[in-house]
C-alpha positions in Angstrom: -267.2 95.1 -130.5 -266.5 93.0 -133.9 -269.0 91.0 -135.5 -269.0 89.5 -138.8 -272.4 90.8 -141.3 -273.3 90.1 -144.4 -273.9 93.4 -146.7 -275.0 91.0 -149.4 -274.5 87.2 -150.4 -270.6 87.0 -150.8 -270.1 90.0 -148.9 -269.2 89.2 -145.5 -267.4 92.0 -143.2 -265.6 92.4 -140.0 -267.6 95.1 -138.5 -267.8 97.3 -135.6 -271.2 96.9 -134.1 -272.9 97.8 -131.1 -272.8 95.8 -127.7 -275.7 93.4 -127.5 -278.4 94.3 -124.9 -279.2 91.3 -122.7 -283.0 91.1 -123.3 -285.7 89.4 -120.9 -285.1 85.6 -120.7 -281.5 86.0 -122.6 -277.8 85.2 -121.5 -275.5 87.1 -122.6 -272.0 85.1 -124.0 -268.7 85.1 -125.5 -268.3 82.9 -128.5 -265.1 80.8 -127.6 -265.7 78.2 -130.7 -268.0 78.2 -134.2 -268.7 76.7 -137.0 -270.3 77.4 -140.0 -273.1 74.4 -141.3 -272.7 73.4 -144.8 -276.0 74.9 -145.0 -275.2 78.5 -143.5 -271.7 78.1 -146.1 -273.9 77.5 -148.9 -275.9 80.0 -147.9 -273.2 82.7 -147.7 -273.0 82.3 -151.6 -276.2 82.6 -152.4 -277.2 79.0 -153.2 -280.5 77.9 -152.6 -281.1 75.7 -149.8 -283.1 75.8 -146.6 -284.3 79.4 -145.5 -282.9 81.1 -148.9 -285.8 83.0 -149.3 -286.0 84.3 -145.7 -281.9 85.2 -145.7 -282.4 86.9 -149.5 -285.5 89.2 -148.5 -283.2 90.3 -145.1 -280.3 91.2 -147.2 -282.3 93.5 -149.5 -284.4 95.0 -146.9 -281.9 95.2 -143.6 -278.3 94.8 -144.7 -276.2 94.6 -143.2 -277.0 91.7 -141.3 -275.3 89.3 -138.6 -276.3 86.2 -139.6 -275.4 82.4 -138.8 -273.7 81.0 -136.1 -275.9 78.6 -134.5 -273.4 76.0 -133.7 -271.0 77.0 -131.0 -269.5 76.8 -127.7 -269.6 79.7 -125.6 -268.9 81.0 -122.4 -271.6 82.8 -119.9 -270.9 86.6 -119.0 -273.9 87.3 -117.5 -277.4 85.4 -116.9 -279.5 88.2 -115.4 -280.2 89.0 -111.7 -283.0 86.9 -111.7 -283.5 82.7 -111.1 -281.5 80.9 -114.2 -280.0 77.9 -115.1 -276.4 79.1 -115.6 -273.7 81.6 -114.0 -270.8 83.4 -115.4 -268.2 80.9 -116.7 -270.7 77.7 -117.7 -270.0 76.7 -121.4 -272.8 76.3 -123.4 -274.3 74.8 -126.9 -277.8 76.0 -128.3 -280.5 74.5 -130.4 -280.7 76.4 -133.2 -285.1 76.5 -133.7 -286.8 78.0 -130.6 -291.0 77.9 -129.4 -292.3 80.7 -130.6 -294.3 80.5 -126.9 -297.5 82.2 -128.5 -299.2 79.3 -130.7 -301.6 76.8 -129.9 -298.7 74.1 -129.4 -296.7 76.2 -127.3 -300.0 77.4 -125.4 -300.6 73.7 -124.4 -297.1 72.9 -123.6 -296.0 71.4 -126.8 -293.5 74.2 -127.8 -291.0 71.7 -129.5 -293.5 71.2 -132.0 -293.5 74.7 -132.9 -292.5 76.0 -136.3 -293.5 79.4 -135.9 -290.8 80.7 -133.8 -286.8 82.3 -134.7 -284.0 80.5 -135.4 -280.7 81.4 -134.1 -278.5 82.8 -136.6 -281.2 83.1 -138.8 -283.5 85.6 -137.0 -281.5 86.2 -134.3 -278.1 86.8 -134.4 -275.5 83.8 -134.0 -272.1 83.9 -132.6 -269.6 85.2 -135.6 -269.3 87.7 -133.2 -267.0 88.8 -129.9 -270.0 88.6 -127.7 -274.1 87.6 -128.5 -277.3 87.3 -126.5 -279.3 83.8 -126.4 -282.0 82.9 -125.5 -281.5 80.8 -121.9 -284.5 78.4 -123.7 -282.2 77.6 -126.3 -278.8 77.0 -124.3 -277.7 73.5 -122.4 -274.5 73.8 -120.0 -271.8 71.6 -121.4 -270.1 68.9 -119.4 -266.4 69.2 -118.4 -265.6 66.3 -120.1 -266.3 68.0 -123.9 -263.7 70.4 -125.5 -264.3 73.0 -126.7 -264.3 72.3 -130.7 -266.3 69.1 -129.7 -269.4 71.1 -127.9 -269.6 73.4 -131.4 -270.2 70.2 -133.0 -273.3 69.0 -130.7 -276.1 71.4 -132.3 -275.7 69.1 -135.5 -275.3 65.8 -133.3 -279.0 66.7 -132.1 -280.5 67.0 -135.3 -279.2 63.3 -136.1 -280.4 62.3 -133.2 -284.0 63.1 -134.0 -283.6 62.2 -137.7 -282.0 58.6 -135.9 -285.2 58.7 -134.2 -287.8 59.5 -136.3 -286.8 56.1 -138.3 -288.3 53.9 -135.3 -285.5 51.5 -135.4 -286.1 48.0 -134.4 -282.7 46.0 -133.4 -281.1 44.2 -135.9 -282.3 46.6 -138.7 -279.9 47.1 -141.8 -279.0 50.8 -142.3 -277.6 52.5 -145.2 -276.4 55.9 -145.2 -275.4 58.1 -148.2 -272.9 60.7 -147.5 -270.3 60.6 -144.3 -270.1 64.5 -143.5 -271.0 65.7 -139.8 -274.4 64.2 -140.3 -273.8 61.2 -141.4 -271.2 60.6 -139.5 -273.3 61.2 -136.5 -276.4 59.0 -138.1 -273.9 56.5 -138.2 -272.8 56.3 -134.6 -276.9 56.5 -132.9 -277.9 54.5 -135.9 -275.2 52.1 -134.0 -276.2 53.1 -130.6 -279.8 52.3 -131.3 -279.7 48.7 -132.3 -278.5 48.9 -135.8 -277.6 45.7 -137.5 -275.9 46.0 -140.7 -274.2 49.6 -141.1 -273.4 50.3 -144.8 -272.3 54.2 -145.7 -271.7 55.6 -149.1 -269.6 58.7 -149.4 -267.1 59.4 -152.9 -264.1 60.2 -151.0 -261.5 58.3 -148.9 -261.4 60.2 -146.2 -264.8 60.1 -145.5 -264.8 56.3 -146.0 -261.7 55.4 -143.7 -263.2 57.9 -140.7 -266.8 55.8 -141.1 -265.0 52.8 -140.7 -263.2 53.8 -137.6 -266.5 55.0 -136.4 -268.3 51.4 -136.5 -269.5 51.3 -140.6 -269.3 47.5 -141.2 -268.7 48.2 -145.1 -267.6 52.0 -146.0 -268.6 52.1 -150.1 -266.9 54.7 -151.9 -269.2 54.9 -154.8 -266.7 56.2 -157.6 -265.5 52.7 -157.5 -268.5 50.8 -157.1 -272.0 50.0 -158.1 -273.4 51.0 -154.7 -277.1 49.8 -155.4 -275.8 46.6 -156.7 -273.2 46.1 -153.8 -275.7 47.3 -150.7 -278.6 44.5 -152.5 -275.3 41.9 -152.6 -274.7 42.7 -148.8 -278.5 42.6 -147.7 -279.2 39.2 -149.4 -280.7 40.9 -152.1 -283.9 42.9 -150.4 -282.1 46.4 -149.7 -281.7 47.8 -146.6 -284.1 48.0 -144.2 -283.8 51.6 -143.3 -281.8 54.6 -145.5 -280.6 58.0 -144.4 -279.9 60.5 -147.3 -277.4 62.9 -145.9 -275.8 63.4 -149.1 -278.3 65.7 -151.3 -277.8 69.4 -152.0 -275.8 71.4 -154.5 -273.8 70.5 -156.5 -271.9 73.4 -157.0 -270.8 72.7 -153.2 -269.4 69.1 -154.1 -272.9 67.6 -153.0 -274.8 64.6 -154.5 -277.7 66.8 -156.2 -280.7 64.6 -156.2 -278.7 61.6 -157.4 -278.5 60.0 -153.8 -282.3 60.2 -153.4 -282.6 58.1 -156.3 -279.9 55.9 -155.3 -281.7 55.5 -151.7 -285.1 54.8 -153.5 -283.3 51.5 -155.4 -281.4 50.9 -152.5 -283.8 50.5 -150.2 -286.4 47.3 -149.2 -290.1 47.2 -150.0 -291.8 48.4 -147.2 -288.6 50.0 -145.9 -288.1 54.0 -145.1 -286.2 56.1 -146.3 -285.1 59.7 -144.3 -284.1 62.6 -145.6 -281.8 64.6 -143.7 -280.7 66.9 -147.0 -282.0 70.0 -148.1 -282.1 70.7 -151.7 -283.3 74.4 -152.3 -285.8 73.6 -154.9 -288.6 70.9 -156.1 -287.5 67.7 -157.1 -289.5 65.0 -159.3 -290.2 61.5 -157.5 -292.3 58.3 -158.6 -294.8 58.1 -156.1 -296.1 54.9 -157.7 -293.5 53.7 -157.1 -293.2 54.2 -153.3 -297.3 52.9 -153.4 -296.7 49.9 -155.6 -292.9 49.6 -152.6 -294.9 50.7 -149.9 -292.1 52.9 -149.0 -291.8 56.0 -146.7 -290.2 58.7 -147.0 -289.8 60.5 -143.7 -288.4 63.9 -142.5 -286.6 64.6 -139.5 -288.6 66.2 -136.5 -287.0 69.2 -135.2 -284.8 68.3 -132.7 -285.8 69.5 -129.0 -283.6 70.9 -126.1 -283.8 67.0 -124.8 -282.1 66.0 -127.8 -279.4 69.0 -127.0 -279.0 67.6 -123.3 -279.1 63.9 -124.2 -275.8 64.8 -127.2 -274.0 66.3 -123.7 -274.4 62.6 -122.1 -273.6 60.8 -125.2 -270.1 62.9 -125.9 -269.2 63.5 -122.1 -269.7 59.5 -121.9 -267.9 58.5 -124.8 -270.3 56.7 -126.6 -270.6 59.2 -129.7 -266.8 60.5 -130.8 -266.5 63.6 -132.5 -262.5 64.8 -132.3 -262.2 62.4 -135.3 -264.4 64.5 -137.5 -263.1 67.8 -136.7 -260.2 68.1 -139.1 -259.7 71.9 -139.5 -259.0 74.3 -136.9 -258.4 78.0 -137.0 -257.5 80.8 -134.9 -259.2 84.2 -134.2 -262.4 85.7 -135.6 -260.7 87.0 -138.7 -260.5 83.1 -140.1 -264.6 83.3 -139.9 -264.3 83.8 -144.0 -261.7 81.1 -144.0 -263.6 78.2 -142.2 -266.9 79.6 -144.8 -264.3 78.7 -147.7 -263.3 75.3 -146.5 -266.5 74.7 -144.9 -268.1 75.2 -148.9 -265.6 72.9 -150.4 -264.8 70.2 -147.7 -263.8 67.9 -150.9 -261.0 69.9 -152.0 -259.9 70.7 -148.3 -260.4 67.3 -147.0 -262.1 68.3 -144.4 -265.2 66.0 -143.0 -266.7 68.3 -139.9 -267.4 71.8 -141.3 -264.4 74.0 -140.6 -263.8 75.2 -137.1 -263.0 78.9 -135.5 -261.5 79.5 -132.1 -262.6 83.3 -132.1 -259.7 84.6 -129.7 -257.0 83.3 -131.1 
């Protein structure tokens, strides 16, 4: 079969591979759409970001490598003869981090705690490929009423819902967010769904801006044209929001915000708020933690989101409540685009693309 590997960073190939070998506790699938995160695209280059270290000691010591893939929709080919949750022809979406199943969390039935176990796409491989085996722990069936390009998209919708939920928020809470990408886009619309008062985004480009409006922003700053400290403490009666959600960090080589939106979050937020950090940045950054004492601010990270956060995306898509199709702004056709949707996924800005760029693998 074809699958996509990397022989190095930049070098991605359309290989003939093997068949995957349904293992114990896997279903075996055919890709039918996948996207590449910003953080898999950055990635790809060789930037530094989340898991760089991990994906730069496999390329020296195993290429060539499938890797990435985690957010998909697929189609079940086979389940295994024995009791499962799906049969041939359910489409399915995946969490991305699994339960290792061996640790003292996952011994006492606390496996979504778990940090010790492989990540799909990472460790395992993802779904840049004509067929792949998952893990059944992983997968969620997807309901009717999602497409196809909309259930690739719900991997990412889960890990806003946790980072929605980690920030505890009471009703009628102001709620900033920097950067209106998939994330933040999807912050945005829970934030909303969760009791948000006040919804404020920042993003730099127009497009971003006008699709967070549609989506329910009540003021959509575009901050090459304004102060957006200054105008977020106008808008909040001068205290700063009560809750912020940096989804706008990471390298700027990719057209992200560097560390310059953490720093705008710090000012833009109340004493006493929190502030959560959905971004990755590859590297240390300096912070005043004075300051957050003297603020009382907190600074919170994102849990890892659960297969309950997977199933409850399904309800909130298949119900309406949470609207991707206006995200999803490039399409493409057959696995050969896979370097394509990399490309535009890596520079959304100069695309004009807001959801990472999308591959319908046959075409």
């Amino acid at each position: 079969m074809k699958a996509w590997r990397f022989h190095a960073f930049g070098d991605l190939r359309l290989d003939d591979v093997p068949e995957p070998v349904r293992g114990p506790g896997q279903v075996l699938v055919e890709p039918i759409c996948v996207q590449p995160s910003v953080t898999e695209a950055q990635l790809a280059q060789g930037i530094r970001t989340l898991a760089y270290d991990r994906v730069k000691r496999r390329l020296e010591t195993e290429p060539p490598v499938q890797l990435f893939g985690h957010e998909f929709c697929a189609r079940v080919l086979d389940a295994g003869p024995g009791p499962s949750r799906f049969k041939p022809g359910d489409r399915v979406a995946a969490r991305a981090k699994l339960p290792c199943g061996k640790c003292p969390l996952c011994l006492s039935e606390q496996g979504n705690l778990c940090r010790a176990g492989p990540v799909v796409g990472f460790d395992l491989p993802g779904c840049f490929a004509e067929r792949a085996c998952i893990p059944e722990i992983a997968l969620v069936k997807v309901d009717d009423r999602i497409s196809d390009s909309e259930a690739a998209c719900l991997q990412s919708l889960s890990d806003s819902v946790a980072a929605v939920e980690t920030a505890e928020l009471r009703i009628a809470n102001s709620v900033v967010i920097f950067g209106q990408g998939s994330m933040g886009l999807e912050c945005l619309q829970i934030a909303r769904l969760s009791g948000a008062g006040l919804l404020i985004t920042v993003d730099v480009r127009d497009e971003a801006c006008n699709v967070s409006r549609e989506l329910g922003a009540d003021h959509a700053l575009n901050a090459r044209e304004c102060d957006v400290v200054a105008t977020i403490r106008e808008l909040t009666g001068g205290n700063g929001a009560d809750v912020v959600f940096e989804c706008a960090g990471g390298s700027p080589k990719q057209g992200l915000a560097g560390h310059t939106t953490v720093m705008q979050a710090v000012e833009a937020v109340r004493s006493g708020g929190k502030i959560i950090g959905v971004s990755w940045f590859g590297g240390p950054m300096e912070l005043n933690i004075d300051l957050f004492r003297e603020r009382s601010l907190r600074y919170l990270f994102p849990d890892v989101s659960t297969i309950g956060h997977l199933e409850h995306t399904v309800r909130l898509v298949a119900s309406g409540r949470v609207r991707l199709k206006p995200t999803i702004t490039h399409i493409l056709q057959g696995i050969e685009s896979v370097p394509i949707a990399f490309e535009i996924t890596a520079n959304k800005g100069k695309y004009q693309a807001i959801n990472p760029a999308q591959v319908m693998m046959r075409g």
